[in-house]
Structures are given as C-alpha cells and as structure tokens.
N, C-alpha and C positions, 0 to 999 in steps of 0.2 A: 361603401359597402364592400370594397373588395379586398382595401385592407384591411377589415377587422374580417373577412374572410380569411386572410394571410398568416393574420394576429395569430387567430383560434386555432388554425392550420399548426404554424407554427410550435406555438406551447404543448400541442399536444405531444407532437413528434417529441418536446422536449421533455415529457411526463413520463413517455414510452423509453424513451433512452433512460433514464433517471430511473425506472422501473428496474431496467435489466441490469443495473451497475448494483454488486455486490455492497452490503454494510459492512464500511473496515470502520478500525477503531482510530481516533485521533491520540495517536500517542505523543505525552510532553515528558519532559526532566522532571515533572512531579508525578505522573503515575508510571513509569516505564516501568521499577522495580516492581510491580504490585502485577504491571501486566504480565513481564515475563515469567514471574514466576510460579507459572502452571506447570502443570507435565501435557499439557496439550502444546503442539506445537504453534510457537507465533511469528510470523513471519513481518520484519520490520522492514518497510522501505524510507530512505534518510534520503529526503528530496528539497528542493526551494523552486520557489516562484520563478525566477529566471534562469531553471536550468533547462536548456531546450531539450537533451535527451530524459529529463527526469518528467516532462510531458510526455515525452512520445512512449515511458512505460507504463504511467500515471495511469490511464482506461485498462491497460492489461492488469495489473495490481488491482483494482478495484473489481474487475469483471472476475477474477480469479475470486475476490473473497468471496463473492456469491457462490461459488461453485465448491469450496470447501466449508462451508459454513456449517458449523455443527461438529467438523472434524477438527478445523484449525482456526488460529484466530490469526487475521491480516488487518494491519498495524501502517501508518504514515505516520510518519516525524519532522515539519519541517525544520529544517536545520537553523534557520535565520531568526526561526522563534524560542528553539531550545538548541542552544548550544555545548548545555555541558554532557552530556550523555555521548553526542559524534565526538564530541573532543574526549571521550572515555577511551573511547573504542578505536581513535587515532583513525576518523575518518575524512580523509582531504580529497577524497573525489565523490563525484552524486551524478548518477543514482546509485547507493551503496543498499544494498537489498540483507537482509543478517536472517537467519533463521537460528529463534532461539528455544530450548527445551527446561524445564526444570531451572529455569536462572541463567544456564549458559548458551553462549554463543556456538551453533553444532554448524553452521553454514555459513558461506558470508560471497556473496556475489556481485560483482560491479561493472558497471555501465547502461546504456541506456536499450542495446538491442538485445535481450536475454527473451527468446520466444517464451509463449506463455506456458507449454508444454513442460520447458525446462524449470520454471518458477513452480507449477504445480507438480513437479516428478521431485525436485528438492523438498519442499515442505512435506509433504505426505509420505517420504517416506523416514518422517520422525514420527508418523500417527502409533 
C-alpha cells in the first residue's frame, strides 16, 4: 500500500515537472533548413547524451521554450544523431547554443553555464 502510495506520489510530481517544461522542437540534418528559415527567431542548442554541461543547460533551454513560445521557436540537435549540420557550422564543443533569423546564424554561444536570463535577452532580441 505504501509503495503504490510512493508510485502515484511520484509520477505525479513527474506530470507536474513535464507540465512546466516548454515545447522545443527536435531538430535533425533533415529538417534544420525548413526550421531556420523563418524570420521568427530560432534558437538551436547542439548537445549529446554524454555531455555533463549540455545536461545541466538541458531544463533551462526547454523551460525557456515555454516562456518564449509564440515569439520564438527553441530547437535541440543531438549531435551524435546528426552530424552534418555541427560539422556545417565547425562545431567541436557542446553545449553550442546558435541563434538563427531568416537562414542565418545572428548568435552563437558556448558552454554549459550561460544563465537563462542571458539565453532569453539573446534570442528576443531578434523578435
């Protein structure tokens, strides 16, 4: 009885978090041109499974799409799965974050402790 107390407990909190975490888009080397080329701004983070800073920006990138949503569109790429797009863009460190407008690259920021303030002050103000 008390672990399926725990159970229920548990999943909800994880329903709740899951709630608050913005919709980004999965970007691969087959839709990236189609994505970028809006004139809404989109903001691309180039991360992998085993990068330990590319976790710890992972919750602020997604919590951020929620918060711009409507204005801008935020974008994940893993790198391990698409390779040719980082290797476009001559990217050999992750987290590499690119904010792009109209097709082009207008931003481009790297590593893993960029506050979320700073990610949402760069993207908005291509709005």
């Amino acid at each position: 009885m008390n672990d399926l107390f725990i159970s229920i407990c548990y999943n909800f909190e994880s329903y709740k978090i899951n709630q608050t975490m913005g919709k980004y888009v999965e970007a691969t080397d087959a839709n990236f041109q189609e994505l970028i080329g809006t004139d809404t701004p989109v903001l691309v983070d180039f991360w992998a499974e085993w990068c330990g800073p590319c976790k710890m920006i992972g919750p602020i990138v997604e919590e951020l799409a929620g918060e711009v949503e409507g204005q801008a569109i935020v974008a994940k790429m893993n790198v391990d799965l698409n390779s040719a797009v980082p290797a476009s863009f001559g990217i050999r460190s992750i987290p590499t974050l690119m904010v792009f407008k109209n097709g082009e690259m207008v931003e481009r920021l790297v590593g893993g402790n960029i506050p979320k303030s700073v990610l949402a002050e760069t993207l908005l103000k291509h709005v």
